[in-house]
mmCIF file of the N, C-alpha and C atoms, coordinates in Angstrom:
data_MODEL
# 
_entry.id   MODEL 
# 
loop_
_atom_site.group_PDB 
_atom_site.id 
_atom_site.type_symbol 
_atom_site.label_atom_id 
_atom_site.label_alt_id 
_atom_site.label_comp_id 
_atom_site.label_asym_id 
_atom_site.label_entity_id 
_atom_site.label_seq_id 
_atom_site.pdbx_PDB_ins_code 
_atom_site.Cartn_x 
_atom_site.Cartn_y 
_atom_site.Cartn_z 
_atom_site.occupancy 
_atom_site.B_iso_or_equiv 
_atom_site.pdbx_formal_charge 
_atom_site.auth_seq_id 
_atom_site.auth_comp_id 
_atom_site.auth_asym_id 
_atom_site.auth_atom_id 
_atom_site.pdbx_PDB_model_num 
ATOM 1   N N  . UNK A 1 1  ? 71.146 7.300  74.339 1.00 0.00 ? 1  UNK A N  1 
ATOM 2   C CA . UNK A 1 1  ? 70.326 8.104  73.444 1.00 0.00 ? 1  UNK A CA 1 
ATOM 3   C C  . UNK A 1 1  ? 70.918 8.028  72.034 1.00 0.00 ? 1  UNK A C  1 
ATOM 4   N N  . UNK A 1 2  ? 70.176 8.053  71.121 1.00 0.00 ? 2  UNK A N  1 
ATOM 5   C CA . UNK A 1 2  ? 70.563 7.369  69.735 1.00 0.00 ? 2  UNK A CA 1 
ATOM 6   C C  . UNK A 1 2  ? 70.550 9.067  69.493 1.00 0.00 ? 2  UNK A C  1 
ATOM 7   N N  . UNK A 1 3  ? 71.185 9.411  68.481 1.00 0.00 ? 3  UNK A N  1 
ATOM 8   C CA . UNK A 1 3  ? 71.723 10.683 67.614 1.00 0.00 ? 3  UNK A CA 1 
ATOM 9   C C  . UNK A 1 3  ? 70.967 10.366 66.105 1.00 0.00 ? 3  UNK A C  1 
ATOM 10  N N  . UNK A 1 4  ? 70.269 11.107 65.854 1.00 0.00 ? 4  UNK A N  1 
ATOM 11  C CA . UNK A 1 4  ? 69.766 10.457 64.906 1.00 0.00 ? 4  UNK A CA 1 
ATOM 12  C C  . UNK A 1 4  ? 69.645 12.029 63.246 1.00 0.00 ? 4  UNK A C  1 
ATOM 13  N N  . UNK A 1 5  ? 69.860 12.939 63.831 1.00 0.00 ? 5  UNK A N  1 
ATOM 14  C CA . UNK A 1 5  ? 70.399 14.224 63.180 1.00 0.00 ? 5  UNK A CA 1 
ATOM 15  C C  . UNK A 1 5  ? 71.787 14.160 62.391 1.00 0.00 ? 5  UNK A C  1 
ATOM 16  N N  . UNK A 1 6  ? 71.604 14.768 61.544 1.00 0.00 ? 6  UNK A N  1 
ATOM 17  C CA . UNK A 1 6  ? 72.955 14.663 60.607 1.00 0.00 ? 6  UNK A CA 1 
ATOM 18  C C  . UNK A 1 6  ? 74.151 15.345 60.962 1.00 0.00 ? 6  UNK A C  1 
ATOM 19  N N  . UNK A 1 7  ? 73.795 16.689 61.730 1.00 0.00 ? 7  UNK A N  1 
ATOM 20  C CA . UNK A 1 7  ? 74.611 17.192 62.211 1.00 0.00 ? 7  UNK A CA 1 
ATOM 21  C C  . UNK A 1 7  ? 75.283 17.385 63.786 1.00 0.00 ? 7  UNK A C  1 
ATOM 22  N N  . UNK A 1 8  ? 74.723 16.701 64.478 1.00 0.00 ? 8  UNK A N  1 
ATOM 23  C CA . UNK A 1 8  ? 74.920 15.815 65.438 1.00 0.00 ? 8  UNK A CA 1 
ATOM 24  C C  . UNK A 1 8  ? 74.417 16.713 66.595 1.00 0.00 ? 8  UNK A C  1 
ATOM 25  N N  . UNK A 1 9  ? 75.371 17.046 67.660 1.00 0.00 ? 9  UNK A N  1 
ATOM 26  C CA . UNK A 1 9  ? 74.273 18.027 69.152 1.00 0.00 ? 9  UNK A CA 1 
ATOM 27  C C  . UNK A 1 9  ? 74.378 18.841 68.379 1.00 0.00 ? 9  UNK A C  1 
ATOM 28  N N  . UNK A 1 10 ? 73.434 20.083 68.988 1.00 0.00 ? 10 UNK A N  1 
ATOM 29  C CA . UNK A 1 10 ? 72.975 21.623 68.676 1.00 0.00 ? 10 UNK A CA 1 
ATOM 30  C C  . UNK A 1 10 ? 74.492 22.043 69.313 1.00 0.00 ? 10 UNK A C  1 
ATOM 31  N N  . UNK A 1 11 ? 74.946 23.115 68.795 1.00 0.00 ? 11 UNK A N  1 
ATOM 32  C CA . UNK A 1 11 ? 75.836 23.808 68.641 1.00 0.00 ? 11 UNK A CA 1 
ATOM 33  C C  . UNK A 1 11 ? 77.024 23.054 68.429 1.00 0.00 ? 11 UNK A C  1 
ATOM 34  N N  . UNK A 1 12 ? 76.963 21.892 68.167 1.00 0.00 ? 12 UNK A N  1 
ATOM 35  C CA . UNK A 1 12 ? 78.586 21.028 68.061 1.00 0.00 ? 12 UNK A CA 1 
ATOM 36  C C  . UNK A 1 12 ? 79.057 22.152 66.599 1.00 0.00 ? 12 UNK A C  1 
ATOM 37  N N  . UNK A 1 13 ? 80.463 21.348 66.017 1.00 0.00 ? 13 UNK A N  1 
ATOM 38  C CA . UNK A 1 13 ? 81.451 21.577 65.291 1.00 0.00 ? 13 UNK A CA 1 
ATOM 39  C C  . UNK A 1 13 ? 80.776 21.510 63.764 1.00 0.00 ? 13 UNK A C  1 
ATOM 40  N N  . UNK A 1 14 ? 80.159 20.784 63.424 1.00 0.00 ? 14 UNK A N  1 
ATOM 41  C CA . UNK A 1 14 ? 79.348 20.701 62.098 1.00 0.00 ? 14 UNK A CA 1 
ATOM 42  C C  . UNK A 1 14 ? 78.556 21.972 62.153 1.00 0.00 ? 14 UNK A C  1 
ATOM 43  N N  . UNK A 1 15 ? 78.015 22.138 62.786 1.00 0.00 ? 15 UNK A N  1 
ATOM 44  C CA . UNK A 1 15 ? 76.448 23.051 63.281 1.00 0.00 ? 15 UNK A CA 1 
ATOM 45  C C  . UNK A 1 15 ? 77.627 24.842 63.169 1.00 0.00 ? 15 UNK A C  1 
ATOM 46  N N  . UNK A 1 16 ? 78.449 24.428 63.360 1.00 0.00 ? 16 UNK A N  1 
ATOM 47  C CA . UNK A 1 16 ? 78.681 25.908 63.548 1.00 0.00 ? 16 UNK A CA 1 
ATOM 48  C C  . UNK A 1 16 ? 79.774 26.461 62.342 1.00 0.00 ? 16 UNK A C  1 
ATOM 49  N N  . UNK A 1 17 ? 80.382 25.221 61.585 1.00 0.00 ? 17 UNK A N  1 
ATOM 50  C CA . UNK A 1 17 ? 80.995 25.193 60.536 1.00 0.00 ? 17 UNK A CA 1 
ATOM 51  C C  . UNK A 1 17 ? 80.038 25.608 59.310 1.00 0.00 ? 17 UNK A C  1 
ATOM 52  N N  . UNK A 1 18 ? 78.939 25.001 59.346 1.00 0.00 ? 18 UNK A N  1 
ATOM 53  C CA . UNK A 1 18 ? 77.284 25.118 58.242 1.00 0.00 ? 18 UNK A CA 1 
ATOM 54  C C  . UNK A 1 18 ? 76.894 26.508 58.394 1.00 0.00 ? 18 UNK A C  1 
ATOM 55  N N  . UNK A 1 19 ? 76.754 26.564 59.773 1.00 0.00 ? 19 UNK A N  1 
ATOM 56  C CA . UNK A 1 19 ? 76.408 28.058 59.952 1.00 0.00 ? 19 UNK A CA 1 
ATOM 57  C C  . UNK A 1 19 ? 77.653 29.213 59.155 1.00 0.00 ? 19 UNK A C  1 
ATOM 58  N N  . UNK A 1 20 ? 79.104 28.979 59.545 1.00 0.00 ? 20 UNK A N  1 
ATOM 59  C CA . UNK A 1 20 ? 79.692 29.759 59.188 1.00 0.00 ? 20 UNK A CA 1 
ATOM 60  C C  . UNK A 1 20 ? 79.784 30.015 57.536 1.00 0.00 ? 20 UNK A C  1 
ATOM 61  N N  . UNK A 1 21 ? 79.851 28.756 56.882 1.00 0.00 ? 21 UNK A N  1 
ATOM 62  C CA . UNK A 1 21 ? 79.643 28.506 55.525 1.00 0.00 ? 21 UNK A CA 1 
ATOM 63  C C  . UNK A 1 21 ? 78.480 29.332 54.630 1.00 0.00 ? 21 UNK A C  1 
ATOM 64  N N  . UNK A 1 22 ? 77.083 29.185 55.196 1.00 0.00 ? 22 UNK A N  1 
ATOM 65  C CA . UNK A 1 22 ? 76.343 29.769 55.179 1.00 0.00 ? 22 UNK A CA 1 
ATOM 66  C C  . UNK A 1 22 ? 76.182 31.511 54.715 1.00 0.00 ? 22 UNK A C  1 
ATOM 67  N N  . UNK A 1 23 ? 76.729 32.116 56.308 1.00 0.00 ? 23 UNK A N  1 
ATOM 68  C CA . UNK A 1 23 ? 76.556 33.015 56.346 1.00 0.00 ? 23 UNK A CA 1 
ATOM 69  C C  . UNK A 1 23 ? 77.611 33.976 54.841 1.00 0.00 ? 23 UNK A C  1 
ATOM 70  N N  . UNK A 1 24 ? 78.371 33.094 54.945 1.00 0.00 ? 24 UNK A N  1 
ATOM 71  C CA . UNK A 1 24 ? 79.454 33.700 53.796 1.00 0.00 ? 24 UNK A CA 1 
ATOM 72  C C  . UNK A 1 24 ? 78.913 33.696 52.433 1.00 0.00 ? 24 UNK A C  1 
ATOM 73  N N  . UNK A 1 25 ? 77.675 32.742 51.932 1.00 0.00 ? 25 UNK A N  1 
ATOM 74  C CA . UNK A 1 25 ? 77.571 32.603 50.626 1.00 0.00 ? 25 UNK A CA 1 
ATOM 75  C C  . UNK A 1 25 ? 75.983 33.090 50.739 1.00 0.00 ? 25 UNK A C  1 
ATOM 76  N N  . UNK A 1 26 ? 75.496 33.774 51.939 1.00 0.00 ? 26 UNK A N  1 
ATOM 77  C CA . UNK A 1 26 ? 73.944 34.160 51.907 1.00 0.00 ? 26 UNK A CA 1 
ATOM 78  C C  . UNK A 1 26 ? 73.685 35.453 50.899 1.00 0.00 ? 26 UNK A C  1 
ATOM 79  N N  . UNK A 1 27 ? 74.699 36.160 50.588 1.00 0.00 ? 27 UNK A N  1 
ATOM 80  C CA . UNK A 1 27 ? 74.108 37.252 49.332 1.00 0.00 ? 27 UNK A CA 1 
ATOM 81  C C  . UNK A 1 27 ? 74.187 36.548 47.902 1.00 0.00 ? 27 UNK A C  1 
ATOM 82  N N  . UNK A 1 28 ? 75.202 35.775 47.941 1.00 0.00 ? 28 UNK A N  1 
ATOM 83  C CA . UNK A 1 28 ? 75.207 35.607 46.315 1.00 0.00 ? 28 UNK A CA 1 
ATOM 84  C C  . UNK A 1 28 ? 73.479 34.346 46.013 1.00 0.00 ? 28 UNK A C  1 
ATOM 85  N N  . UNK A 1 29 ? 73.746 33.482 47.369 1.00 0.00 ? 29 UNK A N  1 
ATOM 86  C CA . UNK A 1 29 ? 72.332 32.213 47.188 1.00 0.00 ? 29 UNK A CA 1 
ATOM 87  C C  . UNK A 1 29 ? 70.930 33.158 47.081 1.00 0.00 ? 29 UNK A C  1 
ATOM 88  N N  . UNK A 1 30 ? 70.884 33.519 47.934 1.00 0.00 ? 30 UNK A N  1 
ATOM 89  C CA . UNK A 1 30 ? 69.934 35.254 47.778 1.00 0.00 ? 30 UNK A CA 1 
ATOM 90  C C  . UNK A 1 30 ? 69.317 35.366 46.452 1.00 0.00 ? 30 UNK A C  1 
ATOM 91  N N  . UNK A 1 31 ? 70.226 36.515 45.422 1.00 0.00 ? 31 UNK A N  1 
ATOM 92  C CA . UNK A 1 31 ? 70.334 36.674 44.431 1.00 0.00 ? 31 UNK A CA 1 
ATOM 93  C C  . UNK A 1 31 ? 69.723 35.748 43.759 1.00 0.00 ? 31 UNK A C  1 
ATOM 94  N N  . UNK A 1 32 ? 70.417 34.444 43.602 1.00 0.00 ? 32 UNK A N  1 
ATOM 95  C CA . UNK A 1 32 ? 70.078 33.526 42.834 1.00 0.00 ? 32 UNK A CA 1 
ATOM 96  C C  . UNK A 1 32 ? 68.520 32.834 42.585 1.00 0.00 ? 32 UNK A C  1 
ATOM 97  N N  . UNK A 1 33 ? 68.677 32.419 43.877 1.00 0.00 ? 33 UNK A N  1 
ATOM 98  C CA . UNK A 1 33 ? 67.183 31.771 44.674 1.00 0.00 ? 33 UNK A CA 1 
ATOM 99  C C  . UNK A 1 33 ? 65.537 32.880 44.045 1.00 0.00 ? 33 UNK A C  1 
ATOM 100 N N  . UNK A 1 34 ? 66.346 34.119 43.870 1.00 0.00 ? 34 UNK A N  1 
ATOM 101 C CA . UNK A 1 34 ? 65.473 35.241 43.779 1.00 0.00 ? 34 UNK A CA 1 
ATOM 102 C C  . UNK A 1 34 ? 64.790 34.390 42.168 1.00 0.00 ? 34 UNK A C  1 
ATOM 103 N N  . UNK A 1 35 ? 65.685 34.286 41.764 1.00 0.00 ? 35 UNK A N  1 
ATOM 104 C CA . UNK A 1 35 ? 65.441 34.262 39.835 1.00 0.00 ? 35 UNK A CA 1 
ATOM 105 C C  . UNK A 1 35 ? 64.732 32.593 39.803 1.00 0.00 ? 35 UNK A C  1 
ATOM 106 N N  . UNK A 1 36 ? 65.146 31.596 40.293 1.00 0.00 ? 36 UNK A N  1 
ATOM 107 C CA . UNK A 1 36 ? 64.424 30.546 40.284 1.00 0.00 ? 36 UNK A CA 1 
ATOM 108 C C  . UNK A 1 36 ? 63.211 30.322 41.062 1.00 0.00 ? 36 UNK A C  1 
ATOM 109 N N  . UNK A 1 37 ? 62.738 31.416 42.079 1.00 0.00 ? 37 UNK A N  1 
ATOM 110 C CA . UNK A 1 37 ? 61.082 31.595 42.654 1.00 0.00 ? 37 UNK A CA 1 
ATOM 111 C C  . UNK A 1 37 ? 60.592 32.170 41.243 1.00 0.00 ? 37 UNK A C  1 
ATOM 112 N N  . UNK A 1 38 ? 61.004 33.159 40.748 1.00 0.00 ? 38 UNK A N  1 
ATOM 113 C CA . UNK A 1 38 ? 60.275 33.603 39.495 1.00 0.00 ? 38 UNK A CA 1 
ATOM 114 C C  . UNK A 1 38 ? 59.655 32.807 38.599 1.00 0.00 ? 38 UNK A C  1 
ATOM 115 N N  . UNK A 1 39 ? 60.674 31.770 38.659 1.00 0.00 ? 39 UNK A N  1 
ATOM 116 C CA . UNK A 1 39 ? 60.742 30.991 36.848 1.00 0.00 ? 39 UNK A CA 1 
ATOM 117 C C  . UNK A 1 39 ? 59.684 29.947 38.022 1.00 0.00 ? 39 UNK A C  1 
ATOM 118 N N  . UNK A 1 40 ? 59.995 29.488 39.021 1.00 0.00 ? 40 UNK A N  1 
ATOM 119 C CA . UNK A 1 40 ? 58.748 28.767 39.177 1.00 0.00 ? 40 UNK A CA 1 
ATOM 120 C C  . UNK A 1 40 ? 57.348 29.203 39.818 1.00 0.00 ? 40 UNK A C  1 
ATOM 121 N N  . UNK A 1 41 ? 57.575 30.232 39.984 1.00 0.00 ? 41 UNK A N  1 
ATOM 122 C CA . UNK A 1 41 ? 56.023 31.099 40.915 1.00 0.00 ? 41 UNK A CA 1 
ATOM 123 C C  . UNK A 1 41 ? 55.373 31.809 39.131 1.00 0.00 ? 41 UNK A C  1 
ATOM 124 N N  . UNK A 1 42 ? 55.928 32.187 37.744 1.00 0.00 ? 42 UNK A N  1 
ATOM 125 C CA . UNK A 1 42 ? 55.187 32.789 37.035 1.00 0.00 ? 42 UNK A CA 1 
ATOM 126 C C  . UNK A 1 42 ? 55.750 32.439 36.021 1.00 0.00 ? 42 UNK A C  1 
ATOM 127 N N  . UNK A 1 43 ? 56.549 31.420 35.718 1.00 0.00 ? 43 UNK A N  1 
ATOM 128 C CA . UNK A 1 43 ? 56.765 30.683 34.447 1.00 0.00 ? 43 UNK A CA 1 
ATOM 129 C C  . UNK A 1 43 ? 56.514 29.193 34.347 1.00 0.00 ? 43 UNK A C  1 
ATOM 130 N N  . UNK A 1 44 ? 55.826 28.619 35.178 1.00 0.00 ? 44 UNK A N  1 
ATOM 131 C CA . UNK A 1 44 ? 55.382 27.331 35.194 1.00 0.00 ? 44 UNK A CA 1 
ATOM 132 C C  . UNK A 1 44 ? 56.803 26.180 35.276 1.00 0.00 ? 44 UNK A C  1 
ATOM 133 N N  . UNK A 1 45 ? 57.834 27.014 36.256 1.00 0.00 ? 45 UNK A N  1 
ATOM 134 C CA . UNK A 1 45 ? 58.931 25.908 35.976 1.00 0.00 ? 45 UNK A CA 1 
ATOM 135 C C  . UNK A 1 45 ? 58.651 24.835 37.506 1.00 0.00 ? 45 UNK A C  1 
ATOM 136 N N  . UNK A 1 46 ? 57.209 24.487 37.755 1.00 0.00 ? 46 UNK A N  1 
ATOM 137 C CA . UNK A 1 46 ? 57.133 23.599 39.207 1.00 0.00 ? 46 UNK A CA 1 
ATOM 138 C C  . UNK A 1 46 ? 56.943 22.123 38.973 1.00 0.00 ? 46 UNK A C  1 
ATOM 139 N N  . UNK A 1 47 ? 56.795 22.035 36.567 1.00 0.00 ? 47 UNK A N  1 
ATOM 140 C CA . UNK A 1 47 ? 57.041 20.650 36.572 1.00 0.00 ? 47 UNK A CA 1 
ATOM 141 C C  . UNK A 1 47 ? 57.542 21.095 35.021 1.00 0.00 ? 47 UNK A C  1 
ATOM 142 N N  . UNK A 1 48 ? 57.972 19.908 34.684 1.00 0.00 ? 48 UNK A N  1 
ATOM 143 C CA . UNK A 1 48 ? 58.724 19.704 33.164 1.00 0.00 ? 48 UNK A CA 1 
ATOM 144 C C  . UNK A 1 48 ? 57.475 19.480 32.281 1.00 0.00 ? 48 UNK A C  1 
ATOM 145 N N  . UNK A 1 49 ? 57.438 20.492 30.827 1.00 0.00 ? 49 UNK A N  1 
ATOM 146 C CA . UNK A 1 49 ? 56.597 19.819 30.424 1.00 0.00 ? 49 UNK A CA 1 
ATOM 147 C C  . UNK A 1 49 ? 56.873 18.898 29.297 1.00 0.00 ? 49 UNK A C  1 
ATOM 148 N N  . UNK A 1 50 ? 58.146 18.442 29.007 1.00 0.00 ? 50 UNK A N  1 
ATOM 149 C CA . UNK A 1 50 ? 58.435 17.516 28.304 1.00 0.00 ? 50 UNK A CA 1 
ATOM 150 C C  . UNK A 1 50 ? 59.151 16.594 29.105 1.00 0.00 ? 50 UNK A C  1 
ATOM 151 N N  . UNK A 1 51 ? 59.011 15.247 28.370 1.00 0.00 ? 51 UNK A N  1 
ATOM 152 C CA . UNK A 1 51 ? 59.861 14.234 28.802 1.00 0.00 ? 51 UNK A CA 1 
ATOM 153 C C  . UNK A 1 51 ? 61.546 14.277 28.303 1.00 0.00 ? 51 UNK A C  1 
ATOM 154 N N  . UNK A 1 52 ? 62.120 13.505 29.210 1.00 0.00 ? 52 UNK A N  1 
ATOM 155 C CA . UNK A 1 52 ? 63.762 13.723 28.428 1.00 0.00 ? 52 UNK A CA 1 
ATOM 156 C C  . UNK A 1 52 ? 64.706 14.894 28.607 1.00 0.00 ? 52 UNK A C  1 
ATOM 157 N N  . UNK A 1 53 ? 65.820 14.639 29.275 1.00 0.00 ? 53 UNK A N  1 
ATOM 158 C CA . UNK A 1 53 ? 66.900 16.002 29.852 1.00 0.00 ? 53 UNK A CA 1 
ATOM 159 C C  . UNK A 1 53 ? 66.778 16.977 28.352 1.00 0.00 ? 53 UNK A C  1 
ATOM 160 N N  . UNK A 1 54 ? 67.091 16.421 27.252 1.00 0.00 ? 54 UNK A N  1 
ATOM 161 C CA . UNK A 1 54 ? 67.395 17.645 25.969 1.00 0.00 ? 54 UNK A CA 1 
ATOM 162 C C  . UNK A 1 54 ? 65.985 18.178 26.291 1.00 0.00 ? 54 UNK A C  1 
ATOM 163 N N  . UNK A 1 55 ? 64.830 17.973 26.124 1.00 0.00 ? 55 UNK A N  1 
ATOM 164 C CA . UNK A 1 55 ? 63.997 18.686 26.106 1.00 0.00 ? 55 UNK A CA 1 
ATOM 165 C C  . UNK A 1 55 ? 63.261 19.583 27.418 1.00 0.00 ? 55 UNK A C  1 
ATOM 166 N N  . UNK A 1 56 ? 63.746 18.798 28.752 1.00 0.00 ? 56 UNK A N  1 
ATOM 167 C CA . UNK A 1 56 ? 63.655 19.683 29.778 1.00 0.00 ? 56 UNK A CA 1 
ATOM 168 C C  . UNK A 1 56 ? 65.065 20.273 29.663 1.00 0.00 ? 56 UNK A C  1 
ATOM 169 N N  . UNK A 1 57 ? 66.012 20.726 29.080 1.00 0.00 ? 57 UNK A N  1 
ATOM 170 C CA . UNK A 1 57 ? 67.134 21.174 28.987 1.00 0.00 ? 57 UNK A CA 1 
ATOM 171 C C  . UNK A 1 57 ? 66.530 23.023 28.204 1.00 0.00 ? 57 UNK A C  1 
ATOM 172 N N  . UNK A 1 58 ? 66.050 22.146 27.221 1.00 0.00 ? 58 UNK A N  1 
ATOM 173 C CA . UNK A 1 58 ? 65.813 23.620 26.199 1.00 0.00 ? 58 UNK A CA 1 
ATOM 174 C C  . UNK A 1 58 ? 64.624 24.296 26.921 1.00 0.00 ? 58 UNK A C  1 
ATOM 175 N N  . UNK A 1 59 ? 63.257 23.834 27.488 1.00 0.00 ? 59 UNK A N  1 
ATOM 176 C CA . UNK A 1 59 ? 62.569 24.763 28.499 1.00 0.00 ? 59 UNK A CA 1 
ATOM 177 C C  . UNK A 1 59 ? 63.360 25.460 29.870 1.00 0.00 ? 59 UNK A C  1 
ATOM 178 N N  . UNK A 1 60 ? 63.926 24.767 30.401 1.00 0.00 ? 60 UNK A N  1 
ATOM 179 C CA . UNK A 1 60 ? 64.772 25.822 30.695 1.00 0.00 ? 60 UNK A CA 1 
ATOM 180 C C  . UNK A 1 60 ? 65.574 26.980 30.079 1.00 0.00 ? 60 UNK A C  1 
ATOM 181 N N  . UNK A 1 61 ? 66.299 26.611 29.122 1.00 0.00 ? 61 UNK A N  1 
ATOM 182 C CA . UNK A 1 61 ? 66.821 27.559 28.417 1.00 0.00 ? 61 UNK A CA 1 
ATOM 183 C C  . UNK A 1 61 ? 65.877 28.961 28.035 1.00 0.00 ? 61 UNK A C  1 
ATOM 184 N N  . UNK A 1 62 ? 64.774 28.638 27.222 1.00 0.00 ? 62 UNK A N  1 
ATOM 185 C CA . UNK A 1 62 ? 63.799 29.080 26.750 1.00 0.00 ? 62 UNK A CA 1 
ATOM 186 C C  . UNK A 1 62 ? 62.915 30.080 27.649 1.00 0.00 ? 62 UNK A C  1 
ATOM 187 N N  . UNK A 1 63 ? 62.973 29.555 29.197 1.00 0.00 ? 63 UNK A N  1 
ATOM 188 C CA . UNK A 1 63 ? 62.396 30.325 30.350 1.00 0.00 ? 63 UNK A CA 1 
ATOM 189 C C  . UNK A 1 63 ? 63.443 31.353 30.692 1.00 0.00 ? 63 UNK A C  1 
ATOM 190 N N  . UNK A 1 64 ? 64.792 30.812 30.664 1.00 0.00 ? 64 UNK A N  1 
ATOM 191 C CA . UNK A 1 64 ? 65.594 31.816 30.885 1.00 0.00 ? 64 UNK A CA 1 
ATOM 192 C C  . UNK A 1 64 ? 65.989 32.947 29.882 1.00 0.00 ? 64 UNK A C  1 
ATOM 193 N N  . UNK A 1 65 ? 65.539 32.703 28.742 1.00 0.00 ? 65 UNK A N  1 
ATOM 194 C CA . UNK A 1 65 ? 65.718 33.638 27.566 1.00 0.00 ? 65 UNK A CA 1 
ATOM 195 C C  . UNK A 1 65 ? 64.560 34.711 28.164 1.00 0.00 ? 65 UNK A C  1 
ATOM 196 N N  . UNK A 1 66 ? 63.246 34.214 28.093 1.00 0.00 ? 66 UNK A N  1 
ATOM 197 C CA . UNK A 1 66 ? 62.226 35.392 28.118 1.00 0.00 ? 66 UNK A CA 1 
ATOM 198 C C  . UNK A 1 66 ? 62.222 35.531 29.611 1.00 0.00 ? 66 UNK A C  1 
ATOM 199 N N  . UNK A 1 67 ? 62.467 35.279 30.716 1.00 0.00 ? 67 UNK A N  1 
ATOM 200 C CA . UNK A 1 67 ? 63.064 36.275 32.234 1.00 0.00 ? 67 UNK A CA 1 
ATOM 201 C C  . UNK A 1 67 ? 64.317 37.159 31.975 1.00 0.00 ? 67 UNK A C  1 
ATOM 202 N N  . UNK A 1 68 ? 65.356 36.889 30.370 1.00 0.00 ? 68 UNK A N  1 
ATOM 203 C CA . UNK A 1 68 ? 65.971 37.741 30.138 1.00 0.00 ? 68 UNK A CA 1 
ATOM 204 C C  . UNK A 1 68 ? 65.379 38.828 29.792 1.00 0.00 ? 68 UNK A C  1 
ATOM 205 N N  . UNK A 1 69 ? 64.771 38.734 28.543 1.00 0.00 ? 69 UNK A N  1 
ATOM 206 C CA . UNK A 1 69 ? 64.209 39.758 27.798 1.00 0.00 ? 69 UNK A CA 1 
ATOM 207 C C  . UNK A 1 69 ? 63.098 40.285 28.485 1.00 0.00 ? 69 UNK A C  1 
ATOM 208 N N  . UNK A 1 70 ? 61.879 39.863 29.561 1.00 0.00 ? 70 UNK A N  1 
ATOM 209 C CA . UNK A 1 70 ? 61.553 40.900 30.234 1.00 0.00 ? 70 UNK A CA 1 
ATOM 210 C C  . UNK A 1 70 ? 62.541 41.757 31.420 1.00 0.00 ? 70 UNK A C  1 
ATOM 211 N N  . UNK A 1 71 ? 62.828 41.280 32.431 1.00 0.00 ? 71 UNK A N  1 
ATOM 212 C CA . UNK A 1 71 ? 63.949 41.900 32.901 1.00 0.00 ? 71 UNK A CA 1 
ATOM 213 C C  . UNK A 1 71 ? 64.882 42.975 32.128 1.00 0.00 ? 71 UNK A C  1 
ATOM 214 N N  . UNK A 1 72 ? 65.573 42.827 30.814 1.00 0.00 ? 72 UNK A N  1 
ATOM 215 C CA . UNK A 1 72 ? 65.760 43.942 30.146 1.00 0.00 ? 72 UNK A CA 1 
ATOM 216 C C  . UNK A 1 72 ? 64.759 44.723 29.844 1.00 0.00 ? 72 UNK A C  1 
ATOM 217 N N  . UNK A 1 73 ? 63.876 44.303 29.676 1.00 0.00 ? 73 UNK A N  1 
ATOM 218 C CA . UNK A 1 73 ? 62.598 45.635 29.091 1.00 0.00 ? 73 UNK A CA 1 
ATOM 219 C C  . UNK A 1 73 ? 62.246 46.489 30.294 1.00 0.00 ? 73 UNK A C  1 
ATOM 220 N N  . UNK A 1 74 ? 62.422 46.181 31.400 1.00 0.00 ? 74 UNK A N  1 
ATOM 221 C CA . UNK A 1 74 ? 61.838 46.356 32.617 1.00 0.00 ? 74 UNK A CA 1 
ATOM 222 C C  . UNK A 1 74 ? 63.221 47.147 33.133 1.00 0.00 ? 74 UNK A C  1 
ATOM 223 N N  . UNK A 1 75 ? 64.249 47.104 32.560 1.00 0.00 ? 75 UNK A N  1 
ATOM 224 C CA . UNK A 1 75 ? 65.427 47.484 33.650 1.00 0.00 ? 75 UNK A CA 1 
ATOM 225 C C  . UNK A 1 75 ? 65.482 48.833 32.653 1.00 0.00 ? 75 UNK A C  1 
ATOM 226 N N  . UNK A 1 76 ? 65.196 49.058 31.034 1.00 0.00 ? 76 UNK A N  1 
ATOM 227 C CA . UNK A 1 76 ? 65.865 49.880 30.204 1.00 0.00 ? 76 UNK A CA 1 
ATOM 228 C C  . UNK A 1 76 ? 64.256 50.706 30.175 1.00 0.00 ? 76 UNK A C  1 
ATOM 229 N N  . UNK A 1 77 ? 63.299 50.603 30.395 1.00 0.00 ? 77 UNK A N  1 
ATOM 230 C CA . UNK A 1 77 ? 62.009 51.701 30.895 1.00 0.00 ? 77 UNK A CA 1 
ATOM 231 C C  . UNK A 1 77 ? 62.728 52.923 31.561 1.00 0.00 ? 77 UNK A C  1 
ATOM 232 N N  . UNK A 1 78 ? 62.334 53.902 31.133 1.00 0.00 ? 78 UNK A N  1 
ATOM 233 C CA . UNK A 1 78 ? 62.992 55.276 31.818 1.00 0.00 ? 78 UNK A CA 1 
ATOM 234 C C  . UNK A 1 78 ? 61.949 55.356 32.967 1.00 0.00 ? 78 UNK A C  1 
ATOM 235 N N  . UNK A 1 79 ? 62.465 55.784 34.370 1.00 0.00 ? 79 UNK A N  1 
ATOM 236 C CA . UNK A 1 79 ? 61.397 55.974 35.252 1.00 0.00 ? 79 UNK A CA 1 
ATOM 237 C C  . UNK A 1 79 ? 60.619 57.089 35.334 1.00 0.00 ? 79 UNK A C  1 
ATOM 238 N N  . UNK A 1 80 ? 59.424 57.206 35.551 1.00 0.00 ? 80 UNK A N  1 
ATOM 239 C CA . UNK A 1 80 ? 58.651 58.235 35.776 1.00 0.00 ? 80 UNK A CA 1 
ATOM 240 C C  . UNK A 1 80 ? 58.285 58.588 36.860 1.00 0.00 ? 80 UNK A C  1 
ATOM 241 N N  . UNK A 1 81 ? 58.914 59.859 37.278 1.00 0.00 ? 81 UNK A N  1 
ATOM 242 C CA . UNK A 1 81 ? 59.036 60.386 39.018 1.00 0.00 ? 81 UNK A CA 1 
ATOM 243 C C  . UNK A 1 81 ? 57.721 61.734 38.861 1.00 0.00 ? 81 UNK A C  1 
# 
């Protein structure tokens, strides 16, 4: 039988090393993952709209400036209970 999976049988030594790896870095990837669904679910980051790293460099930048500045506007709103 040819092995044809990267991580070879189900539950071997890889499989449970990935898993352990995993589980250790699942709040901070979390977090993160959270902010790049944003920028691509309501800032149009699902294609580049310029050609060339400097200029897909600065739309990024530029997306991340204004997910700053709403996020601050949104965090410094006093709540109304």
């Amino acid at each position: 039988m040819v092995q044809t999976g990267v991580w070879g049988q189900p539950g071997g030594h890889a499989l449970r090393k990935l898993r352990a790896w995993n589980h250790h870095v699942q709040h901070l990837r979390c977090r993160i993952e959270k902010i790049f669904g944003t920028w691509r679910r309501s800032y149009g980051l699902r294609r580049m709209r310029w050609l060339g790293l400097t200029k897909a460099a600065l739309q990024v930048r530029l997306t991340a400036m204004v997910y700053n500045l709403k996020r601050t506007a949104v965090l410094l709103t006093p709540e109304t209970a």
